[in-house]
N, C-alpha and C positions, 0 to 999 in steps of 0.2 A: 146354721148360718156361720160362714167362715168371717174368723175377727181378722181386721185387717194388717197386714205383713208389717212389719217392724222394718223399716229402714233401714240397710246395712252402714255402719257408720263406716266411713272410709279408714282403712288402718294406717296410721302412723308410719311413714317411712322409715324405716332402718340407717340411722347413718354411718356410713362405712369409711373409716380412715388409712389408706395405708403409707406407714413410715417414709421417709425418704430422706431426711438428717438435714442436720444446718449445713450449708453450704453461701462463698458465694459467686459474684455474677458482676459484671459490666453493669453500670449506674447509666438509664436510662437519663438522668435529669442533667448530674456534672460530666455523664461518662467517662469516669474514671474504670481503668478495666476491671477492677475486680474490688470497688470500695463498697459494695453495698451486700448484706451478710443477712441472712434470712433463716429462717428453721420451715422445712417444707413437708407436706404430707401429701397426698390424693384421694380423691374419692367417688365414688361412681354413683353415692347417692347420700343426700344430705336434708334432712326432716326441717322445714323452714325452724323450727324452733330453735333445733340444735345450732344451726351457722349464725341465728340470731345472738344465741350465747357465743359462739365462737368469735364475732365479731365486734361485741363488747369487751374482748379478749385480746384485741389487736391486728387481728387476721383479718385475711378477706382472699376472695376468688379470682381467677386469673382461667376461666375455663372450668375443667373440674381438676385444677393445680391448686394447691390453698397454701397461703404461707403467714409467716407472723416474722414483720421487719425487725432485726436488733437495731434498734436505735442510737444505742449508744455506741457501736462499733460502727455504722455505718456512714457514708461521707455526707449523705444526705436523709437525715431522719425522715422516717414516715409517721406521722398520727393521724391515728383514726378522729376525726370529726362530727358533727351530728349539729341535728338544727330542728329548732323547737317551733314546728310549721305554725301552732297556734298562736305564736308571740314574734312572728315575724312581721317586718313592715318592710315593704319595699322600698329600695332607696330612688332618687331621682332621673339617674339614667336606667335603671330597672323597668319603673314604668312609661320613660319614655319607647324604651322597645318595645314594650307590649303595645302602646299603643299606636306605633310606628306600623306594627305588622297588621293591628286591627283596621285602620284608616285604609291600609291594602289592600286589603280581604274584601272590607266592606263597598269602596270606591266613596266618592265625593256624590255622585248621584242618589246612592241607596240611601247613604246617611243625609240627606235633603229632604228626600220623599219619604226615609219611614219617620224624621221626626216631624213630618207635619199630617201623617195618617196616624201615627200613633206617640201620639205628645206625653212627654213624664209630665208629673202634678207637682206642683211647685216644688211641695215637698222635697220628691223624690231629684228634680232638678237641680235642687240647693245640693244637698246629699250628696251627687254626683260628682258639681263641681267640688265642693270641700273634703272628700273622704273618697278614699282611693280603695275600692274592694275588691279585693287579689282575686277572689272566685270568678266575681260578677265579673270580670275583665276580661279574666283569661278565656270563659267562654264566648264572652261577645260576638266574636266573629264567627263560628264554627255553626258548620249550615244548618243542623238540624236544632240549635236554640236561635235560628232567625225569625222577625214578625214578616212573609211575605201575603202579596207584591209590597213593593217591587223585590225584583232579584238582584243580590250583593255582583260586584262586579268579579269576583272570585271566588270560589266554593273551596270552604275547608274542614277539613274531614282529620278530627284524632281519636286513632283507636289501641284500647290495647287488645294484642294477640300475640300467638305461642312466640314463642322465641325458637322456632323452625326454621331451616334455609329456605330461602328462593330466592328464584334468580333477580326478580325484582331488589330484592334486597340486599343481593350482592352488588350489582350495579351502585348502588349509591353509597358501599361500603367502600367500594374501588374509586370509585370519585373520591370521596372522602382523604382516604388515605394518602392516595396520589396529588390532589391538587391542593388540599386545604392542610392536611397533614406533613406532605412532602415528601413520602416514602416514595423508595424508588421501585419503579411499578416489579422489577424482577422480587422484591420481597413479600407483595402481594400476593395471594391469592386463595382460593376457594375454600381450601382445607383448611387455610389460617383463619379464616373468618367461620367457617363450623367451625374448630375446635377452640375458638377463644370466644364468641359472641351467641353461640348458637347453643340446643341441647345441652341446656344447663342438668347438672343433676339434680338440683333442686325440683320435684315435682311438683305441678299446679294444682290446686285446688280452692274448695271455697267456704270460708267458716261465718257463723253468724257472730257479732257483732253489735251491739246495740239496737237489736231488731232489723238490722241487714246483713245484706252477704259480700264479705269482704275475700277477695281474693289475695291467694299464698301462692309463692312461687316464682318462677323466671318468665321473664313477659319482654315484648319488644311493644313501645310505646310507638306507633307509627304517625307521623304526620304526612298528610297529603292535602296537596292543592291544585285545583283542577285535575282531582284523579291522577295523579303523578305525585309519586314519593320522594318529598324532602327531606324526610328528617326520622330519624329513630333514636331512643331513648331506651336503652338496654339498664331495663330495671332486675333487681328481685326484691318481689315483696314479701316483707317479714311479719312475724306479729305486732313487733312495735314500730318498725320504719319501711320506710320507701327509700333501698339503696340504691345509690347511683352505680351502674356499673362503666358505660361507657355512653357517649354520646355522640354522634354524627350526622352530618348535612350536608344536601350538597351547594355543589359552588354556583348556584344561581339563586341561592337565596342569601349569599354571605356580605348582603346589605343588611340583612333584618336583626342579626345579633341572637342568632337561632340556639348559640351557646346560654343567652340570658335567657329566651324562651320556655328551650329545654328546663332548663334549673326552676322556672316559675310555675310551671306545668308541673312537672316534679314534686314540687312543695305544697300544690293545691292539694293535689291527688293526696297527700299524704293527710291534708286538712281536714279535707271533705270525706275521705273513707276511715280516719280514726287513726290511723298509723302512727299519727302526732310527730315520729320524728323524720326528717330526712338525712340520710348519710351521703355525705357527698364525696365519700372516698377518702385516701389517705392526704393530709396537709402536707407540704412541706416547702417550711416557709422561706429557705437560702434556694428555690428558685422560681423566678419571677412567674414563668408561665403555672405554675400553680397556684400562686398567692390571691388570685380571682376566688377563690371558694372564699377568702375571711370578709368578701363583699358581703356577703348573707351574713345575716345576722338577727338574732344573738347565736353564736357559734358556740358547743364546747367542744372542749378536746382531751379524748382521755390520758389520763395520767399513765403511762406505761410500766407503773410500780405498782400504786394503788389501787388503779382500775377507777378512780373515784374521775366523776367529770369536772372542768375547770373553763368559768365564760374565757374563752378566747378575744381580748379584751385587746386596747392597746398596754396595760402594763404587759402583759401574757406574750403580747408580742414583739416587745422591748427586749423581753428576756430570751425571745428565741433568735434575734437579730443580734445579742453577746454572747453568748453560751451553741455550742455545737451539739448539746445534747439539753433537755429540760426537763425537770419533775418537778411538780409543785412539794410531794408531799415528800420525795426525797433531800430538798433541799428544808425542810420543816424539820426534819432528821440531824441535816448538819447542821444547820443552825446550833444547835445544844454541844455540839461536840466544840473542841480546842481549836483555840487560832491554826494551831498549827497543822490538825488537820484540815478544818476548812479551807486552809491554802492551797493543798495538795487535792484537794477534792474539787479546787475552782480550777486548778490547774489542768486536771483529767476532760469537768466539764467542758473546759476551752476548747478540746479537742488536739491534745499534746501529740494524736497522730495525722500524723499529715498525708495528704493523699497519695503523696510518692513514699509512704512508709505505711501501708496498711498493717492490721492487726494478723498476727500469724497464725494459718488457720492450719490448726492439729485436727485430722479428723481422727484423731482415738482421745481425745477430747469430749466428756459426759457434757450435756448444755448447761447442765447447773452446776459447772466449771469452770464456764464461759463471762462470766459476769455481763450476761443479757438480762434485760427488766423484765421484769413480772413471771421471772421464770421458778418454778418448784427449786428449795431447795433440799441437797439432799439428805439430810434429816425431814423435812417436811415429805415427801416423797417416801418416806419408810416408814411414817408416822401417821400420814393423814390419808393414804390411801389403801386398799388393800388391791395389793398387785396381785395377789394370787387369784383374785379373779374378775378382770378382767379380760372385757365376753369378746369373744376371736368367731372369725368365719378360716378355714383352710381347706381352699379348693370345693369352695360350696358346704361346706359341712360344719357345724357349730359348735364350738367347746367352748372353754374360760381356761385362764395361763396355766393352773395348776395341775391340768392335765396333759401338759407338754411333761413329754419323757427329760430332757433336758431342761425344763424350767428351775429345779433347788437347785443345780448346779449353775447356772447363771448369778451373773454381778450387774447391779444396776452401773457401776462403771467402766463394766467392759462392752463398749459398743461392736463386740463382736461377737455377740452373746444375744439372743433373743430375751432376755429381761434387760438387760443394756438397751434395745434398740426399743420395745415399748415403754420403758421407765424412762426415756427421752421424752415420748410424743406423750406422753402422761403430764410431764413434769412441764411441757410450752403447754398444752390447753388446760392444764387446774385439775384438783380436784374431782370439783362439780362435774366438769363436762366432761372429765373419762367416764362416769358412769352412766354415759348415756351412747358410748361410742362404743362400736364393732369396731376392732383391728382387723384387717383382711389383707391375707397375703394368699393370693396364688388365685385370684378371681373369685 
């Protein structure tokens, strides 16, 4: 009698990083041409766990481009965010959206007729009117948790699936962009939407959980109504959150507030499957159209020194409305030091460079020469890492640094040097996370 087959456990994705240096770029927020300053890498395939760490790290995705914003050099800081699904409460215009789009869904007929064929019990009627439950809401309308007859006077239907093209979902990506975004349709088009929204490197998969199966990976969160796609919610899901990556709708539903939708749906999903946290992308709070994420709440925001999180509070955000750059735990730093530095350190934070005076970018310039946050210094970087081996892929083939013919002759400060250009991308993700990273140069 044959014992039965063992399982193959699915293997652990490879994450693969390859270099590409700080540089910067035209500021999508103030558009200033060239004030926002980045450290950037790529990669063709990223293990949910690893970009989980990477993005406790400051970074985030842009396709398979990944970068880590310098904050304090740049005209408009980015911080990474996050949101504690379990201890959220929605605020007042939050649940009025959701319940604005339910009332739609449902019609004025359906909700007559199913609360008099299927009546809540006092209890649960008390309950309803006084207590407001994010779950029980958000599904309400959606057809396959409806009590029929009678039929809702709209069918709605959310699913998650791959984060693949179709033309379906280019369609409303082009809406999107052109009418609610206001791109001009020649910057549009098909390849821009695979290569930023689509075939993420992140592979999907599915891990147990609390005795279920929770899904990892890049996913497009679909909404549909009457079988016609409104809406998509470009997630990837981590082991600890639900990040946002981007979100769009189209312009016949842009009465319903399908941006507050999105984010509520978001937040469930994150509740209901364990993820606990939601990432809502980078803050940044000198401009307006971003400052909508500190609506959620309780928000933190990581310290770009520390790494430690910090509630996003109104003191928190006092201090980012005076200061051009913030650290909680940097400014706990200066505090101990002299009048007289703290002056010159209030002075820096003010932001002493101005947008028609950007910071002078030397590309033979090591990062941790830069005076960018949270970056390896370099003593720490000769200390706490071993560079010599540090696992490399070249041209499909597998070493570690120490067996490059040229690697003892290399300077971690000469970025013209292949220990210059990994003792960079070592030195922006930690530590920790090089040892879990493939350098890959040449496919």
């Amino acid at each position: 009698m044959q014992s039965a087959a063992t399982p193959t456990p699915t293997p652990t994705p490879v994450s693969t990083l390859t270099p590409i240096g700080y540089q910067n770029s035209s500021c999508g927020y103030c558009h200033n041409k060239s004030g926002s300053f980045s450290y950037y890498a790529s990669t063709t395939s990223l293990a949910p766990e690893f970009y989980q760490s990477l993005i406790d790290r400051g970074w985030r995705r842009s396709g398979s481009l990944l970068y880590k914003p310098d904050q304090r050099n740049s005209c408009c800081p980015q911080y990474t965010i996050r949101l504690d699904s379990q201890s959220f409460r929605a605020s007042k215009d939050q649940r009025q959206a959701l319940n604005r789009l339910n009332k739609h869904i449902l019609g004025e007929k359906y909700s007559k007729e199913a609360a008099r064929l299927y009546p809540l019990s006092r209890d649960k009627a008390k309950k309803r009117n006084t207590d407001f439950d994010l779950v029980e809401r958000v599904h309400e309308s959606e057809r396959s948790e409806l009590k029929t007859p009678p039929e809702p006077e709209h069918a709605l239907q959310v699913t998650l699936e791959a984060d693949s093209f179709t033309e379906e979902k280019y369609v409303l990506f082009e809406n999107y962009q052109r009418l609610v975004h206001h791109e001009p349709p020649g910057r549009i088009s098909k390849s821009g939407f695979k290569n930023f929204l689509c075939s993420s490197p992140i592979p999907r998969s599915e891990t147990s959980f609390d005795g279920k199966e929770r899904k990892l990976g890049s996913y497009h969160q679909c909404y549909r109504i009457d079988g016609k796609l409104v809406a998509i919610g470009v997630l990837d899901l981590l082991p600890q959150c639900v990040s946002a990556v981007y979100f769009m709708y189209h312009e016949s539903v842009n009465e319903f507030s399908f941006g507050k939708i999105g984010a509520l749906r978001e937040i469930t999903l994150a509740q209901e499957q364990g993820y606990k946290w939601w990432y809502a992308g980078f803050y940044i709070h000198n401009c307006v159209k971003m400052r909508y994420k500190g609506d959620y709440s309780p928000q933190y925001m990581l310290d770009s020194e520390s790494y430690d999180w910090n509630l996003l509070d109104n003191e928190l955000k006092n201090k980012l409305s005076e200061k051009k750059y913030v650290s909680l735990s940097r400014e706990k730093t200066i505090g101990e030091v002299s009048a007289d530095e703290m002056e010159t350190e209030k002075k820096n934070d003010d932001g002493s460079d101005s947008d028609d005076d950007p910071p002078v970018l030397n590309p033979d310039t090591p990062l941790f020469s830069r005076n960018m946050p949270g970056i390896l210094t370099k003593e720490q970087l000769l200390t706490e890492v071993d560079l010599d081996h540090v696992k490399l892929r070249i041209r499909g083939q597998e070493a570690q640094t120490r067996d490059l013919v040229s690697w003892d002759d290399g300077d971690v400060e000469d970025l013209a040097s292949i220990k210059g250009i990994i003792g960079e991308l070592v030195s922006a993700v930690g530590a920790r996370v090089a040892e879990h990273m493939v350098v890959s140069f040449g496919g």
